[in-house]
PAZAPA-4460 file (N, C-alpha, C; in steps of 0.05 Angstrom, whole numbers, plus 32768, in hexadecimal, padded with zeros to 4 digits):
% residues 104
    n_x    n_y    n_z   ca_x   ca_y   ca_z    c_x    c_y    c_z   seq   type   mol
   7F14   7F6A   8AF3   7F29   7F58   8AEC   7F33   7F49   8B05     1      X     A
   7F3A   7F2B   8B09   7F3A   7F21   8B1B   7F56   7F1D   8B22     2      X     A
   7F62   7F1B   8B03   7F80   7F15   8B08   7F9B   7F34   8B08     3      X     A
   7FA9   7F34   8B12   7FB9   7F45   8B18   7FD1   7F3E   8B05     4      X     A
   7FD6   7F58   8AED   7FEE   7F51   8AE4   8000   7F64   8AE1     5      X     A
   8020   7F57   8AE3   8039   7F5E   8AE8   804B   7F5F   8ACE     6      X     A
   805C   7F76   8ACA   806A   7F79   8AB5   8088   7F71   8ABC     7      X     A
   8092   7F64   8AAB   80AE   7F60   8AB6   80BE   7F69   8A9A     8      X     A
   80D8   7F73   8A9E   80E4   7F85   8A8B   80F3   7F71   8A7C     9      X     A
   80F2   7F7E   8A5D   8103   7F6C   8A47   811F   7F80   8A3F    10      X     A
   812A   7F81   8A57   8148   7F8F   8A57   815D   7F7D   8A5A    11      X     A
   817D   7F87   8A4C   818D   7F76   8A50   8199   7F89   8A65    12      X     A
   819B   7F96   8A70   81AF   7FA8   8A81   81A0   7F9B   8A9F    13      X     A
   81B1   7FA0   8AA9   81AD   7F91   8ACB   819A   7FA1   8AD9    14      X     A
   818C   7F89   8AE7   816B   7F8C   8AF0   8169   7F7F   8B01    15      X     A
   815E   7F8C   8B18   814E   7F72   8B30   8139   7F7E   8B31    16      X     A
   8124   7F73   8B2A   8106   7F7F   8B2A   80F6   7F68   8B44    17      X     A
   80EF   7F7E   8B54   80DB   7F6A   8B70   80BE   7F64   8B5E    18      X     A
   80B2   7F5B   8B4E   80A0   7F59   8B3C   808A   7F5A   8B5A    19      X     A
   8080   7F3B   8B63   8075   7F38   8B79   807C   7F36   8B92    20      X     A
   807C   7F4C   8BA5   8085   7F45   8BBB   806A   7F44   8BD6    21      X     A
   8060   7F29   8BD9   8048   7F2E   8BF6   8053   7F15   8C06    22      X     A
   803C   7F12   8C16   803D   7F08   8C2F   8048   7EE8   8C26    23      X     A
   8038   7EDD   8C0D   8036   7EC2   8C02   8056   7EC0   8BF3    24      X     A
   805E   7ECB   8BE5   807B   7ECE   8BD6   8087   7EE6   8BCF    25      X     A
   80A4   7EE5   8BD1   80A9   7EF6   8BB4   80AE   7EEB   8BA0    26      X     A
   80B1   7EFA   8B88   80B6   7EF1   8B6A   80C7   7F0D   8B64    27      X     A
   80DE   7F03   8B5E   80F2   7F1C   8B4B   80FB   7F0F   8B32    28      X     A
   8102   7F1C   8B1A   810B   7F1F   8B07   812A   7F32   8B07    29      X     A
   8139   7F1C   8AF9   814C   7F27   8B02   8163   7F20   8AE4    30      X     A
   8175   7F38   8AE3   818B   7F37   8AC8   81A6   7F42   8AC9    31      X     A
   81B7   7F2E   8ABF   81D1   7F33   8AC8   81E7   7F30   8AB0    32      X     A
   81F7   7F47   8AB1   8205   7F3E   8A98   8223   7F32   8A9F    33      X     A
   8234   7F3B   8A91   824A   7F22   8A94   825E   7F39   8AB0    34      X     A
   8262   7F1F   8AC1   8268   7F3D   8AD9   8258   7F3A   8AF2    35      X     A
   8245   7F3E   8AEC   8230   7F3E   8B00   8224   7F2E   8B0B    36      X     A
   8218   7F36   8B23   8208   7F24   8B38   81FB   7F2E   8B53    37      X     A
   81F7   7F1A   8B5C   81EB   7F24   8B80   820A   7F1E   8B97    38      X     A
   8207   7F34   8BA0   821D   7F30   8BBC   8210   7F1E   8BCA    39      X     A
   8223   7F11   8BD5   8222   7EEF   8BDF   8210   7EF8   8BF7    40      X     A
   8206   7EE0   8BFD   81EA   7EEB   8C14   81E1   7EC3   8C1A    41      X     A
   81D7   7ECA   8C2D   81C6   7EAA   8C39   81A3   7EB4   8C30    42      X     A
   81A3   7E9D   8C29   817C   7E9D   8C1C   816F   7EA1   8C2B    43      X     A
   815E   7EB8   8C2C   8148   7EBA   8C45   812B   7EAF   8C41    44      X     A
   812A   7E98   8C32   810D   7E8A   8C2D   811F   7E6C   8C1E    45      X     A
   810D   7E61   8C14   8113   7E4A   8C05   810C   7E60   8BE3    46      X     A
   811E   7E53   8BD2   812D   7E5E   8BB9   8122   7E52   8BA9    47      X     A
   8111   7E63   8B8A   8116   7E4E   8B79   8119   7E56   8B5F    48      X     A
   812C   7E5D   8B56   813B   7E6A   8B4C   813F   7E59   8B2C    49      X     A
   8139   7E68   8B0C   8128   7E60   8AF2   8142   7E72   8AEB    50      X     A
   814E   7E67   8AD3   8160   7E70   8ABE   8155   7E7B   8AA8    51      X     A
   8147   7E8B   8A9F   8133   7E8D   8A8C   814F   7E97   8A6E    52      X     A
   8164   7EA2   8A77   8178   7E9C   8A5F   8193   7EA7   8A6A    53      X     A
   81A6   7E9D   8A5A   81C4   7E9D   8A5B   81C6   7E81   8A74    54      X     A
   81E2   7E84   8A82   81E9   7E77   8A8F   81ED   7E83   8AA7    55      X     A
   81E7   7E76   8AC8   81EE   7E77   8ADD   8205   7E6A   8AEF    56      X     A
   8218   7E7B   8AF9   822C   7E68   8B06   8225   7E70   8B2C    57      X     A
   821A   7E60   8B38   8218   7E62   8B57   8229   7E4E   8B67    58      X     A
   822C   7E5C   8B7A   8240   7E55   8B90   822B   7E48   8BA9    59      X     A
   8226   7E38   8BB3   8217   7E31   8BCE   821E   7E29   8BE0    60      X     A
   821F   7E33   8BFB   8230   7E2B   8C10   824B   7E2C   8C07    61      X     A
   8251   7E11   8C0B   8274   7E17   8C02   8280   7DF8   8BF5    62      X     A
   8260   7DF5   8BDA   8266   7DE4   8BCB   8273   7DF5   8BAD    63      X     A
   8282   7DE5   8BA3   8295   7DFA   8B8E   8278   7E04   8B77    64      X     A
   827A   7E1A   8B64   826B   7E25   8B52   8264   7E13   8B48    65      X     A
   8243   7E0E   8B39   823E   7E08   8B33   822E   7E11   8B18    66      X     A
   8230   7E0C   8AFE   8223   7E19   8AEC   8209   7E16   8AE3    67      X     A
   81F0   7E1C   8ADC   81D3   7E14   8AD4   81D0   7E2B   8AB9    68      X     A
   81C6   7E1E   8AA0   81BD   7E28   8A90   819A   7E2B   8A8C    69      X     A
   8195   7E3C   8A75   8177   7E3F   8A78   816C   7E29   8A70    70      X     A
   8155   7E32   8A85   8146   7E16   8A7E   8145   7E0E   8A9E    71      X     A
   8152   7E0C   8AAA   8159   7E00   8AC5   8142   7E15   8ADC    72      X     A
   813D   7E05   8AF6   812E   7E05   8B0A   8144   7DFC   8B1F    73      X     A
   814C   7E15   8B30   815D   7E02   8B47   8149   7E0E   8B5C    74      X     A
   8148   7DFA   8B6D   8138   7DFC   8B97   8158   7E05   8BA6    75      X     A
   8154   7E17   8BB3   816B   7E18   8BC0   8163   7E22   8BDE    76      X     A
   816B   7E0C   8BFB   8160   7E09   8C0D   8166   7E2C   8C1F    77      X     A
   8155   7E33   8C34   814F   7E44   8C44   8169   7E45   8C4D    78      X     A
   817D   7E64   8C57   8198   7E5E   8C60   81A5   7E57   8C4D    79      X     A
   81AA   7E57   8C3B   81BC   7E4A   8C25   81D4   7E66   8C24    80      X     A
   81EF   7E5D   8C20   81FE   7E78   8C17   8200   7E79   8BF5    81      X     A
   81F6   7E8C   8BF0   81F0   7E90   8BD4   8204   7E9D   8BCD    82      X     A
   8216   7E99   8BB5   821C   7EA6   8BA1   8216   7EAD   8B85    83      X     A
   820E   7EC3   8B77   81F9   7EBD   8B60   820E   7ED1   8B4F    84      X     A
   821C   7EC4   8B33   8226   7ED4   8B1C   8221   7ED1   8B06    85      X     A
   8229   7EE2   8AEF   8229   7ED9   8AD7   8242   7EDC   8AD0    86      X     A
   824A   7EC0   8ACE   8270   7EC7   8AC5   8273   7EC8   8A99    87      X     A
   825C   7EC6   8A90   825F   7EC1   8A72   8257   7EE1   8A64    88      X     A
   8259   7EDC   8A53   8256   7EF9   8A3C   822A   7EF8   8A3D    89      X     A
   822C   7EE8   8A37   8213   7EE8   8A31   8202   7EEC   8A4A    90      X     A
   81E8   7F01   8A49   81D3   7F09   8A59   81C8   7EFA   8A73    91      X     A
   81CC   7EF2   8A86   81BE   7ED5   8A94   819E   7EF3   8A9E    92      X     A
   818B   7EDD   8A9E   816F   7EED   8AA4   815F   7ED5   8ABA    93      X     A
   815B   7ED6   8ACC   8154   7EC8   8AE1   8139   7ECA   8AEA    94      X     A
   8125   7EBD   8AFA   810B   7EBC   8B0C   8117   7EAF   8B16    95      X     A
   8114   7EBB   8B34   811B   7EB4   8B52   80FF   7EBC   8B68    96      X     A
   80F0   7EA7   8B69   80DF   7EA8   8B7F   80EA   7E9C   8B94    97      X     A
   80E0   7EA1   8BAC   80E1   7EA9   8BCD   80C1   7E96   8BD9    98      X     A
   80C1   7E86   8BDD   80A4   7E79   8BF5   80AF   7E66   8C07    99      X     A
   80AD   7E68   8C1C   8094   7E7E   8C1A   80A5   7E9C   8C22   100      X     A
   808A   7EB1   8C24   80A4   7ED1   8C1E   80B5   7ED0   8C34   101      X     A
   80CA   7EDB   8C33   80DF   7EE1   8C50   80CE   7EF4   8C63   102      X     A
   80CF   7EE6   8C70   80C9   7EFA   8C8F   80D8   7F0C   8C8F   103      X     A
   80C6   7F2D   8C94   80D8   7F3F   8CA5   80E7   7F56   8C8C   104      X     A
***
C-alpha cells in the first residue's frame, strides 16, 4: 500500500488529536464545546486553520474577536497571538494545519 491512512475521531467531547505530525507539517484535529479552547499562545508556523462545524470566535494580536463559521478557511501569519474559543452551545470541530512544521 503506497498511501498511509489516518483516523480522526467522531467525538463531541474535547479533543486535540496530532493526526500528522513530520518534518513537512502538522495536521491536528481538534473539538471544543461551549467553554472551551486553546490557552492564548503566538503561532509557531504559518496557520491554516478549517471550521469543519459549529462556530469559531478568535482573538489575533490585539484585533477585537472575530467570529468564522463552518465552512471557512482562515491563513493566520507566523507569530500571530492567537486566541482560539468556542463561546456557543453548539460543538465547534476544527483542522488546523502547521507548514511548514514548527521547528524544534
Amino acid at each position: 500500500m503506497i498511501e498511509k491512512e489516518y483516523k480522526l475521531s467522531t467525538t463531541n467531547e474535547k479533543s486535540i488529536e496530532k493526526i500528522v505530525f513530520d518534518e513537512n507539517l502538522h495536521y491536528l484535529h481538534m473539538v471544543f464545546n461551549k467553554g472551551e479552547g486553546l490557552p492564548e499562545h503566538l503561532s509557531n508556523s504559518n496557520v491554516y486553520m478549517t471550521v469543519i462545524r459549529g462556530r469559531l470566535s478568535i482573538g489575533l494580536d490585539d484585533q477585537e474577536i472575530h467570529e468564522y463559521k463552518a465552512g471557512t478557511l482562515l491563513k493566520i501569519p507566523f507569530q500571530t497571538k492567537m486566541n482560539v474559543r468556542n463561546v456557543y452551545d453548539e460543538t465547534l470541530e476544527l483542522i488546523v494545519v502547521k507548514a511548514p512544521a514548527p521547528k524544534g
